[in-house]
C-alpha positions as CSV (number, residue, x, y, z in Angstrom):
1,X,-34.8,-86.2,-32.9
2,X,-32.0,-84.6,-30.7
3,X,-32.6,-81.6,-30.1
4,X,-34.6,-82.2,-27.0
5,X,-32.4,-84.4,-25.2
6,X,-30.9,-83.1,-21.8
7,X,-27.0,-84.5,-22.7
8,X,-26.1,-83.4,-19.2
9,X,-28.6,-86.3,-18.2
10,X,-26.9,-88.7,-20.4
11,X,-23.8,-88.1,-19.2
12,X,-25.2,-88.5,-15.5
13,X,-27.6,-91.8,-16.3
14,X,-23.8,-92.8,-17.7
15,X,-22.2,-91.9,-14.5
16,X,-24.8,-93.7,-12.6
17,X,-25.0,-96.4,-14.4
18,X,-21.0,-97.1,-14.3
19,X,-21.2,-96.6,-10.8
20,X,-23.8,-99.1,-10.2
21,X,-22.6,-101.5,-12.2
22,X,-19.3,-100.9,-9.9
23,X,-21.3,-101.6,-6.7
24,X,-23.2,-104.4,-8.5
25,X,-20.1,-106.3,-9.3
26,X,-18.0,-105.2,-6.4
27,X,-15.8,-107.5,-4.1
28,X,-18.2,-107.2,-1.1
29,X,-21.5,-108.1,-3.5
30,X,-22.1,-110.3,-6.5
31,X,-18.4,-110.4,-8.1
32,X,-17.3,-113.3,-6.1
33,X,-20.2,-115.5,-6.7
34,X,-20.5,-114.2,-10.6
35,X,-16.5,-115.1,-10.6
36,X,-17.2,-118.6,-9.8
37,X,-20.2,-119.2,-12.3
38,X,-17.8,-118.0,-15.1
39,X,-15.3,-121.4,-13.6
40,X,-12.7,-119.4,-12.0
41,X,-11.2,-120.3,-8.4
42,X,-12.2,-117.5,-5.7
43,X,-8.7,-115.6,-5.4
44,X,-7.8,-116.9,-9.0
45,X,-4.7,-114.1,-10.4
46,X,-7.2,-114.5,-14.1
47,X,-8.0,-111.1,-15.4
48,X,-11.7,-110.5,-15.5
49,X,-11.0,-109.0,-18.8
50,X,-8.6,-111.2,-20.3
51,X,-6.4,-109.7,-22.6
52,X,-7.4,-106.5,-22.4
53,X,-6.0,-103.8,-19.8
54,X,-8.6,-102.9,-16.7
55,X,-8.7,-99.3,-18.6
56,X,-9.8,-100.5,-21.9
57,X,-12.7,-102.6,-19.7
58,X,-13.5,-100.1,-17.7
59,X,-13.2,-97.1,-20.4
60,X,-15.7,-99.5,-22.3
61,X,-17.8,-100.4,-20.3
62,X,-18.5,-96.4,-19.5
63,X,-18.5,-95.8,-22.9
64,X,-21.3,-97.8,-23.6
65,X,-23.2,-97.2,-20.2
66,X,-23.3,-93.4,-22.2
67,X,-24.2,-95.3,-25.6
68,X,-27.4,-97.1,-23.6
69,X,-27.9,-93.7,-21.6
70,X,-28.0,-92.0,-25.1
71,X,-30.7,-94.4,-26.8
72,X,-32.7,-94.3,-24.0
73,X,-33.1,-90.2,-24.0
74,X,-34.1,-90.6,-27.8
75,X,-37.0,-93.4,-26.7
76,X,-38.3,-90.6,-24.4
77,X,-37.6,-87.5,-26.4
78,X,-39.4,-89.8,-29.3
79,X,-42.2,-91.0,-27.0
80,X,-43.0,-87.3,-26.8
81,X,-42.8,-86.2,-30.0
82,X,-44.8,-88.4,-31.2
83,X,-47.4,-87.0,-28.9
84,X,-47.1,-90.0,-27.4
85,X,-47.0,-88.2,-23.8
86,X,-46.3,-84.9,-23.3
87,X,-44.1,-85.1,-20.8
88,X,-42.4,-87.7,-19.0
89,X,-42.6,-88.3,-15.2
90,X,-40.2,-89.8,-13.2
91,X,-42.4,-92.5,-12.7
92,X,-43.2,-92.9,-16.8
93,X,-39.5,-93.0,-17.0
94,X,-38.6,-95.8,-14.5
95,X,-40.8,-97.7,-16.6
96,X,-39.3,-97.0,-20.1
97,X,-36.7,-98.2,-18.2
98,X,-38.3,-101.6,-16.9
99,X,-39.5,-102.5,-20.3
100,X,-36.4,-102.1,-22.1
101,X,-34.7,-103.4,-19.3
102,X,-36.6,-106.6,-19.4
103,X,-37.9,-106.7,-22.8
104,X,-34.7,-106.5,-24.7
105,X,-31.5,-105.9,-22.7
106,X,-32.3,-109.1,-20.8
107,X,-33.3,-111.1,-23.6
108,X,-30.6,-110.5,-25.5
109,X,-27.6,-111.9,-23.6
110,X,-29.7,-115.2,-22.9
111,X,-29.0,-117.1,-25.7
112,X,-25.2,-116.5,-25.6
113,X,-25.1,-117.2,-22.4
114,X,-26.8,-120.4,-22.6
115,X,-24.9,-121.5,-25.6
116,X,-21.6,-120.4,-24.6
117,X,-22.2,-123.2,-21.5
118,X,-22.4,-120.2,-18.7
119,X,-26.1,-120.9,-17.6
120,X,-29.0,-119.1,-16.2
121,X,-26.6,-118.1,-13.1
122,X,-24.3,-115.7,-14.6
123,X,-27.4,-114.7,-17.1
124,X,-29.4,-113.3,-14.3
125,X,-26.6,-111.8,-12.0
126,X,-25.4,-109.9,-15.6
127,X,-29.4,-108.8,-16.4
128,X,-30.2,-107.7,-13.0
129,X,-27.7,-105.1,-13.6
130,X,-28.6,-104.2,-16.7
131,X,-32.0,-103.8,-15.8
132,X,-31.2,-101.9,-12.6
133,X,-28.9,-99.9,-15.1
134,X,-32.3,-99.3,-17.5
135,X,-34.6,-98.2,-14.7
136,X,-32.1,-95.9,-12.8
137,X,-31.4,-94.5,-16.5
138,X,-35.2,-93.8,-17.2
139,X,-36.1,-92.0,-14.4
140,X,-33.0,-89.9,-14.3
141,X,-33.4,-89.0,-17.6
142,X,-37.3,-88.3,-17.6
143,X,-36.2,-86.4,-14.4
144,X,-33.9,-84.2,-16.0
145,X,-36.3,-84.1,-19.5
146,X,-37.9,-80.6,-18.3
């Protein structure tokens, strides 16, 4: 199950996918208006991660951006094993990538959202990431599959 994983292209749908999230959630794009959906004041001295330290957040976040990166090589490297395809394209990637994006990395999150009184705001600036993450992930890693 995975031995045909490309870990070099885990490690760099990882690194892309940190790095978008970076740019998603940067001063200049969506963190301000993210920032006030969660009820802080714009220039508000709160912590976006509480508690913890800006490492710990940030080491975690990259650490599971590897995690995702990770389960999405063994979707692929099962899809063809399987005999489901032979190969994967870029293309056939991007959309492994749309489906899990959609179909259970966005779905997921809604509920707590919703229940924990943060609404359909901060829901879709956090999934539109996520998904963004899951395509960009997909086709770099069927990319890097042969």
């Amino acid at each position: 199950m995975l031995d045909g994983i490309n870990w070099i292209g885990v490690v760099v749908a990882g690194v892309v996918g940190t790095v978008s999230g970076g740019l998603w959630f940067g001063p200049k794009t969506f963190f301000p208006l993210w920032w006030r959906l969660m009820g802080h004041e714009p220039g508000s001295t709160t912590n976006p991660g509480g508690n913890l330290s800006m490492g710990v957040v940030f080491g975690s976040t990259f650490v599971a951006q590897l995690v995702q990166a990770g389960a999405t090589a063994v979707v692929i490297n099962l899809a063809i094993r399987a005999g489901i395809a032979t190969s994967f394209g870029v293309v056939d990637g991007l959309i492994v990538g749309l489906v899990a994006g959609v179909g259970f990395t966005a779905t997921a999150p809604l509920g707590h959202r919703l229940f924990g009184g943060h609404g359909f705001g901060v829901w879709a600036l956090e999934v539109g990431n996520d998904i963004l993450n899951c395509v960009l992930m997909g086709g770099i890693l069927a990319y890097m599959q042969g």
